[in-house]
LUMDRENPA-234135 format. One record per residue: x, y, z of N, C-alpha, C in turn. Coordinates in steps of 0.001 Angstrom, whole numbers, plus 500000, padded with zeros to 6 digits. Atoms other than C-alpha are relative to their C-alpha. Example, Ala and Ser with C-alpha at 12.3 -4.5 7.8 and 13.67 -1.06 7.14 Angstrom:
% residues 2
500890498810500000512300495500507800500900501200500000
499180498810499940513670498940507140499230501090500730
//
This chain:
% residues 351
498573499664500016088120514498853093500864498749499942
498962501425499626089674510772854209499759499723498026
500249500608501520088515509822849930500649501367499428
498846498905500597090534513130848969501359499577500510
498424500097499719093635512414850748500573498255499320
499214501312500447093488508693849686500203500118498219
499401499684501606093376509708845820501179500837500034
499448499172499971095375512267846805502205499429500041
498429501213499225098487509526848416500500499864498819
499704500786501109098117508050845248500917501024498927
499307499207501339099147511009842918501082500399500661
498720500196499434101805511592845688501091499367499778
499115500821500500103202508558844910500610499783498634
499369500042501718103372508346841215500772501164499953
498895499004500101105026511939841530501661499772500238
498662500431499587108058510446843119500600499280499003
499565500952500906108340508343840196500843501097499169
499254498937501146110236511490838485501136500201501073
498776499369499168112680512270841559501499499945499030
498986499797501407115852513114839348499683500142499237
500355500176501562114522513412836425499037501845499287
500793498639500209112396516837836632500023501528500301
499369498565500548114408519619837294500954500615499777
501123498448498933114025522654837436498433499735500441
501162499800499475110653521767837626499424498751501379
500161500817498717108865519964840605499620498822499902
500384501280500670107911516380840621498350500037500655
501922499736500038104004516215840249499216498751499684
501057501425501006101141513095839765498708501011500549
501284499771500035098003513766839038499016498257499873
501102501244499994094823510884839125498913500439499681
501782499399500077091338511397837482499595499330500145
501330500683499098088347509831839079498989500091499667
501696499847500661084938509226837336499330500125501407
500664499744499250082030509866839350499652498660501061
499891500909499309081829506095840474500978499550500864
498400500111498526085246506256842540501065499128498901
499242500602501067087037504734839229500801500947500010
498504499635500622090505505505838320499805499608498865
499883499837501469090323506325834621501375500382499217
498223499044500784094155508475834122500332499950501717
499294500029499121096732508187835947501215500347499288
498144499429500189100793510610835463500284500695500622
499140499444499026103415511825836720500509500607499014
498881499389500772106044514254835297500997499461500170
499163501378500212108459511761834003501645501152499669
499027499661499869111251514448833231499692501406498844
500474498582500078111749518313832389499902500289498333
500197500373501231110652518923829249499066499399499001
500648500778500442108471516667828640498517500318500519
501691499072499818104558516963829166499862499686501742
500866499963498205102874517727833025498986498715500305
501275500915500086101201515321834790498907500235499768
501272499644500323098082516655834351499894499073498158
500068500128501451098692516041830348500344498971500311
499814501188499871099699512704831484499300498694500090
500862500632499665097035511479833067499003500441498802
501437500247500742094221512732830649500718499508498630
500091500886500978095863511161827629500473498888500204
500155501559499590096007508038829530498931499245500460
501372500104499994092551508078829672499618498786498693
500122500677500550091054504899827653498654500922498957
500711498992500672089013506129824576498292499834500779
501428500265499563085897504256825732499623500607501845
499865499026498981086396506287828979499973501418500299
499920498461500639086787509747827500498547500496500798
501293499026499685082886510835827728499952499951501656
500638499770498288083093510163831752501186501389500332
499724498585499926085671513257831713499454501515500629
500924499062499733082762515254832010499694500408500735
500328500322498977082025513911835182500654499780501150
499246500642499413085224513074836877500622501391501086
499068499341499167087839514696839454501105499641499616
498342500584500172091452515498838816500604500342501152
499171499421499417093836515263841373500961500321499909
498574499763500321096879517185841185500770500283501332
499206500020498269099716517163844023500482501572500312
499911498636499851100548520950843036499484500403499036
500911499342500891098704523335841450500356500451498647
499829499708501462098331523556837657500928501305499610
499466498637500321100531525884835967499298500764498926
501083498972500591098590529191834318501124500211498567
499376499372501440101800529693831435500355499397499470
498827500650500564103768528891828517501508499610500518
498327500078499635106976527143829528500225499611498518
499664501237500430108350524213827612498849499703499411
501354500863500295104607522955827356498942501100500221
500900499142499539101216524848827431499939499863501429
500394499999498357099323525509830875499222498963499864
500782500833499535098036522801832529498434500006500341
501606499586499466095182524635833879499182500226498602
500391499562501240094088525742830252499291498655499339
500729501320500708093882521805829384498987499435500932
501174501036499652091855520671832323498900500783499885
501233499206500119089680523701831705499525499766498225
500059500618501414089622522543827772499110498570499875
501016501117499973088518519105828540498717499939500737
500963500328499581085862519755830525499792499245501324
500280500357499020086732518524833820499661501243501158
500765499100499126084737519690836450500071500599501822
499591500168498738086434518974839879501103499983499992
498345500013499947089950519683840700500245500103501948
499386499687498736091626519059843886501561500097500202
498788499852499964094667520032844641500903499987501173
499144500170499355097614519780846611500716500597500701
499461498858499813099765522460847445499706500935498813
500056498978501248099755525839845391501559500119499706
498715500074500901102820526573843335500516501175500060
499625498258499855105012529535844617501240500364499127
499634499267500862106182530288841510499555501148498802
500474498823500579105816533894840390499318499612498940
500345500219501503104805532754837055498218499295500302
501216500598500138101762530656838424499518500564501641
500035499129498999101365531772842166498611499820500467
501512499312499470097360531453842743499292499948498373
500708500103501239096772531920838956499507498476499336
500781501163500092096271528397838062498777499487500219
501214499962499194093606527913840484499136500763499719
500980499085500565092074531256839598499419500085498483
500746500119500752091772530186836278499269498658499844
500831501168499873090375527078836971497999500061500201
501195499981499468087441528421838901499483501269499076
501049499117500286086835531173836487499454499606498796
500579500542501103086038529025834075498680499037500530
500815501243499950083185527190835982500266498987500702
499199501384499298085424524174837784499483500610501373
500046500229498950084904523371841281501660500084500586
498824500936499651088348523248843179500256500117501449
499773499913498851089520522298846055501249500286500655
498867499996500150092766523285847755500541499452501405
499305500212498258095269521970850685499975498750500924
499764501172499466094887518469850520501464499151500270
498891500340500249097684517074851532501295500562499822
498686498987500915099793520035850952501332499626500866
498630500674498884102440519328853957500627499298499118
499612501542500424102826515860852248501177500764498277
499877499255500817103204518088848790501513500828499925
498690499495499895105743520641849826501152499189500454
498667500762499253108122518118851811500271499360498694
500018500609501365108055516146848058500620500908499075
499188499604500936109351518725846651500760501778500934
498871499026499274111910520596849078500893500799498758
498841499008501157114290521689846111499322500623499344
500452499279500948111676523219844116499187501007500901
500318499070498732110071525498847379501107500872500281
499044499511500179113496526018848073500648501506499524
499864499400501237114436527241844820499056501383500088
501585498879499933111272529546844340499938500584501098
500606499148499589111159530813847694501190500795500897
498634499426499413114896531525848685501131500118498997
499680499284500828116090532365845090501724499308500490
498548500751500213119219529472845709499864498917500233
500329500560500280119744526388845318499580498915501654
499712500685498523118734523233848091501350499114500193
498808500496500060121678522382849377500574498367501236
500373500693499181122241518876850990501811499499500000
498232500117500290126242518306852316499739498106500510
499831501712499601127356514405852946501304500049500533
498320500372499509130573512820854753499683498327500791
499605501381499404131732509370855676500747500144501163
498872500150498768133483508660859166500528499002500303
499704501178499049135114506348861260498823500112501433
500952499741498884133390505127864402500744500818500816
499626499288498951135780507230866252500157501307499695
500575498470500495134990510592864313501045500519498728
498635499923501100138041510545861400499438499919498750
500030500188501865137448511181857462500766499293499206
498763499966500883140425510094856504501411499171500941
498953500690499170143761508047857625501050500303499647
499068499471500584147145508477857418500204499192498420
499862500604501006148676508062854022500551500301499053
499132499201500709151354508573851451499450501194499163
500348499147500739150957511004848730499006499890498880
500243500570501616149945509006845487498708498979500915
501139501282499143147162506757848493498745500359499462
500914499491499850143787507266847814499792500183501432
500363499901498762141208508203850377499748499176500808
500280501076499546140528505967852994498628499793499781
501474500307500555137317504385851913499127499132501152
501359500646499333134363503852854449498885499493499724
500838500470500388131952502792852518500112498588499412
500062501219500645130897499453851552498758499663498933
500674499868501127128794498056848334498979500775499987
501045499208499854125187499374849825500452501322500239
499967498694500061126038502638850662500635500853499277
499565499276501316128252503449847317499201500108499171
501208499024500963125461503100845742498838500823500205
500652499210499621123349504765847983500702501830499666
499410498929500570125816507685847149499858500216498832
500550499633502060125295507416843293498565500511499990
501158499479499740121602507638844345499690501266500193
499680498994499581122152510477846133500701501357498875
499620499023501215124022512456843303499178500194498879
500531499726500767121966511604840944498324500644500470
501174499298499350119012513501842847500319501472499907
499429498461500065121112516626842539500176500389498582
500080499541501060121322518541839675501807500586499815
498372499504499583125195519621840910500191499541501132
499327500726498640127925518359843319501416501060500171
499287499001499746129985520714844879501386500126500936
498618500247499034133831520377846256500778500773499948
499018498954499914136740522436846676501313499711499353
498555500281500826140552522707845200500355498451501301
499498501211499027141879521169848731499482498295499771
500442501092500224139678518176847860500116499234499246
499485499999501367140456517976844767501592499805499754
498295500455499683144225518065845164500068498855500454
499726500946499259143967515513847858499547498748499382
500371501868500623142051512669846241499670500134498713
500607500482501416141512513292842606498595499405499995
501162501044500225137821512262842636499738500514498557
501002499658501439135914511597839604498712500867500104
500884499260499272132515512827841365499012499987498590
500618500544501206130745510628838679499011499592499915
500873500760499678127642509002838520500103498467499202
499737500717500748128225505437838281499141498959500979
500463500732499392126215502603838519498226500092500348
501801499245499761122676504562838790499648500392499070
500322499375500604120606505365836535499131501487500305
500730498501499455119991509081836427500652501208499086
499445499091500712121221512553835115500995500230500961
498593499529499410125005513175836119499902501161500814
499701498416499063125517516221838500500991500354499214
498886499149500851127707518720836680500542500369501386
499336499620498927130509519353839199500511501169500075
499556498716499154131663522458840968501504500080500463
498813500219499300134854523284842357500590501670500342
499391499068499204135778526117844738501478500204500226
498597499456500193138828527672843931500323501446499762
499663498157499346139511531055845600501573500751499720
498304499574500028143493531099845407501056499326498811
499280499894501679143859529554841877501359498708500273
498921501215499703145476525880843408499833499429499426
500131501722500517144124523114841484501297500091499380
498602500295500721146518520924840277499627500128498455
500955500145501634146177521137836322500635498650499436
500163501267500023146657517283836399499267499103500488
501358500423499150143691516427838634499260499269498820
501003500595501137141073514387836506498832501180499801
500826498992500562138609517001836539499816501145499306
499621498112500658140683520495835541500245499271498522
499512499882501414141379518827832001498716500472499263
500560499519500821137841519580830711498938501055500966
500852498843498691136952522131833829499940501309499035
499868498180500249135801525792832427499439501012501571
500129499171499018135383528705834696498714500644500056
502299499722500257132123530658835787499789501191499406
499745498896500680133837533574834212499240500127498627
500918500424501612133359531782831022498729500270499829
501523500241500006129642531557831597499661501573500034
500532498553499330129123535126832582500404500592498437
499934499639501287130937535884829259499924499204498293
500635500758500893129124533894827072500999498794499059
499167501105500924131883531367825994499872498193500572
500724500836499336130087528382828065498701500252499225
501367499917500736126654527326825691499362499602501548
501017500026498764125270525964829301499103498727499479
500967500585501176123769523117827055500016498382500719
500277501049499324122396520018828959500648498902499846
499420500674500473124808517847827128500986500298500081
498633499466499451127644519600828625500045499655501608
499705500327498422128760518010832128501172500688500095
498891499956500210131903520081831928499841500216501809
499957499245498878132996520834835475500591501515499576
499881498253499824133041524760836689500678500244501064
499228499831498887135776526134838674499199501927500327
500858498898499109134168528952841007500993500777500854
498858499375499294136293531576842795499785500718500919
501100499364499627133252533564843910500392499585501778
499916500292498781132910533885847981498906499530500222
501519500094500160129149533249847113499646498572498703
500143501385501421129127529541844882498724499619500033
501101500627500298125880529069845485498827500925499594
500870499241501180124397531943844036499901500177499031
499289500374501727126504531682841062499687498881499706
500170501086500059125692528419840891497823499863499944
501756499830500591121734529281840715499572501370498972
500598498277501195121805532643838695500589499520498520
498871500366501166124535531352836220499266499121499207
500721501283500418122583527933835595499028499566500563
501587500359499398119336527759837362500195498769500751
499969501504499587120622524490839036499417500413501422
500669500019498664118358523936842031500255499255501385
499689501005499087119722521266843878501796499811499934
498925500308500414123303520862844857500624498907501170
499593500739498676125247518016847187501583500253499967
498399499569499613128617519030849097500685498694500201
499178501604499654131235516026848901501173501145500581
498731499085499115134298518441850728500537498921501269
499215500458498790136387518233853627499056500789501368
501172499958498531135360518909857446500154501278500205
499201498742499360137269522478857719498541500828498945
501411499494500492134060523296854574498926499705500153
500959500519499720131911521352855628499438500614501222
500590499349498289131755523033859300499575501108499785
500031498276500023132202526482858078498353500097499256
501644499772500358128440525677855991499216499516501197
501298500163498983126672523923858994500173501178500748
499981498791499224127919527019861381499317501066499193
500644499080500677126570529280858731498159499882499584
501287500609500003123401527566858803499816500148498203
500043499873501275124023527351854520499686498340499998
500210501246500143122472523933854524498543499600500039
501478500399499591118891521969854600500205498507500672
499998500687499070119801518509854897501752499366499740
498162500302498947123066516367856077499535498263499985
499715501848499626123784512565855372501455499478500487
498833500554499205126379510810857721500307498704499683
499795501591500222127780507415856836501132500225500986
499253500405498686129406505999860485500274498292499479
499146501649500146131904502747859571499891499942501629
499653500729498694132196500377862453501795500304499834
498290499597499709135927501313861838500479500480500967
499186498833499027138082502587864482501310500751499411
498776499664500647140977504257862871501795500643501413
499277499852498729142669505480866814501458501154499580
498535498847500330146403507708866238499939499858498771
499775499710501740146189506646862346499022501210499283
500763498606500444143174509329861977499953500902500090
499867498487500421142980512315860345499071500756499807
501043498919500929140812515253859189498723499432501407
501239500495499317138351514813862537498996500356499235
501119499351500571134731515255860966499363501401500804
500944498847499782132478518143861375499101499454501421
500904500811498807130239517538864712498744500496499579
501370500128500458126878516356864110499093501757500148
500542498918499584124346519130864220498695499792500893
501073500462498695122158517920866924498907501336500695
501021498711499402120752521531868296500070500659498704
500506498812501003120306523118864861499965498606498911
500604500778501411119166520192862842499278498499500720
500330500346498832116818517777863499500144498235499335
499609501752500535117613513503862891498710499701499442
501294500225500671114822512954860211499915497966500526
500400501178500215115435509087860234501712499225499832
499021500911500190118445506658860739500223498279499844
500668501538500474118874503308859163501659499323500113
498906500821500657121711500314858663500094499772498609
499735500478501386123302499562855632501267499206499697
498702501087500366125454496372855624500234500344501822
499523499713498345127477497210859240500069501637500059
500034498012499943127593501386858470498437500287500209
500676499405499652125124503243860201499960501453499286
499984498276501060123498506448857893499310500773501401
500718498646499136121971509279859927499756501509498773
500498498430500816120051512514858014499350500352500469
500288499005499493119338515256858994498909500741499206
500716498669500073116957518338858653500707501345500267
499730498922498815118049521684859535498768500613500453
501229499734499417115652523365861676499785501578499377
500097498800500712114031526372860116499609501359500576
//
């Protein structure tokens, strides 16, 4: 088992090498292993669309390497898929080439593959093994479990403070926001967006600071933005309402939905995040809002996880908009780090 989980780390790791980049689908490495403990193939799913690791690793196989195929082990971090998407089934090719050992990772709880992967693996003859590593597996790919097993998207909210609990300071009309962040953790925020597939704010927010809610500075796929608007306020001078359509549009086919469309979507719905996964399959979304939406989702327990950026700032009678209070008994502090003099904190919620 310890020589399964350590091939196993490995295709762990190369999977991460897709984070942003792979969905809807989950991020996956696979590793094949001749019979001498050689690494022969080694991929990841580099982005959606494009071929599975599985198909990654065996045509990264060297030719003069090919005939040990015969002989080898593949590891995959989740289990092969049994259908046509985008690409054939995975399981179809390692049962094609002739490999004879499969271990796997987690199984894949999507209706479409579910157990079938696996079952056609072994009814072709293969050995497989399952559940190495799977923990490691599912936590790797929270938005695509998520997705698949609560039919919306994962939803992860953020907010900046002062050290004395304030979003925001006083400030004329035409001010921006007060800005807590410094170089490392703006771009830890671009990071952060570009991990989401959507970013999700409200009119009030929108009125108040004009954000762009851009990805800049990171390389990655943009979040198509959101915007909650129940009572029909935006300003229609905001930077975002000039090429915003509605989710109306979408529902009546005048939105193509076409990956090369970042338009923002104004939402009116009491439910944005179902519309926001039925409408466009988007799986992942991050809340940039204020504290009055931001509370009303942690009290609703509509959340998974929660990043805090704490300035050494004090802001004292000039602060405004107190933040949301941590969620300490319903979520649990995965891991808190420095960045420059701001302290991050993220969360879990507890399930």
């Amino acid at each position: 088992m310890e020589v399964n989980e350590s091939y196993m780390r490995r295709a762990l790791s190369l999977a991460a090498n897709g984070r942003g980049f792979t969905a809807p689908n989950p991020m996956v490495g696979a590793v094949i292993v001749a019979y001498d403990g050689r690494v022969i193939g080694e991929g990841w799913h580099r982005r959606c669309g494009q071929g599975h690791a599985e198909v990654n690793a065996i045509a990264s196989v060297k030719d003069c390497d090919r005939h040990l195929l015969k002989d080898s082990t593949i590891y995959v971090t989740l289990e092969p898929c049994s259908h046509y998407g985008k690409t054939p089934p995975c399981a179809k090719l390692i049962v094609d080439t002739g490999i004879p050992r499969v271990v796997v990772g987690a199984g894949d709880p999507n209706p479409k593959v579910n157990g079938r992967g696996i079952e056609m693996i072994r009814n072709a003859g293969a050995e497989v093994v399952t559940g190495v590593l799977a923990d490691e597996s599912v936590d790797l790919n929270r938005v695509f479990f998520t997705a698949q097993t609560l039919r919306r998207p994962y939803i992860t909210l953020k907010w900046a403070q002062s050290a004395d609990g304030f979003m925001d300071a006083e400030r004329g009309r035409k001010e921006p926001a007060y800005a807590f962040s410094n170089p490392m953790t703006r771009l830890s925020t671009m990071k952060l967006r570009g991990e989401n597939e959507a970013i999700l704010t409200t009119a009030a927010t929108v009125n108040a600071d004009n954000p762009r809610l851009s990805l800049r500075g990171w390389d990655g796929r943009p979040p198509r933005p959101f915007i909650i608007d129940r009572r029909g306020s935006l300003s229609a001078d905001c930077r975002l309402m000039s090429s915003a359509v509605r989710i109306e549009d979408v529902r009546n086919g005048t939105d193509d939905k076409t990956d090369d469309r970042n338009l923002p979507v104004v939402i009116a719905d009491d439910d944005p995040f179902g519309g926001i996964f039925s409408e466009f399959g988007i799986t992942s979304v991050l809340v940039e809002a204020g504290p009055r939406y931001l509370t009303a989702l942690l009290e609703s327990g509509m959340w998974d996880s929660l990043r805090v950026e704490i300035s050494p700032v004090v802001l004292g009678k000039k602060g405004t908009h107190p933040a949301p209070v941590m969620p300490f008994s319903t979520g649990i502090l995965e891991r808190e780090e420095m960045m420059g003099s701001n302290r991050m904190l993220y969360f879990t919620r507890c399930k």
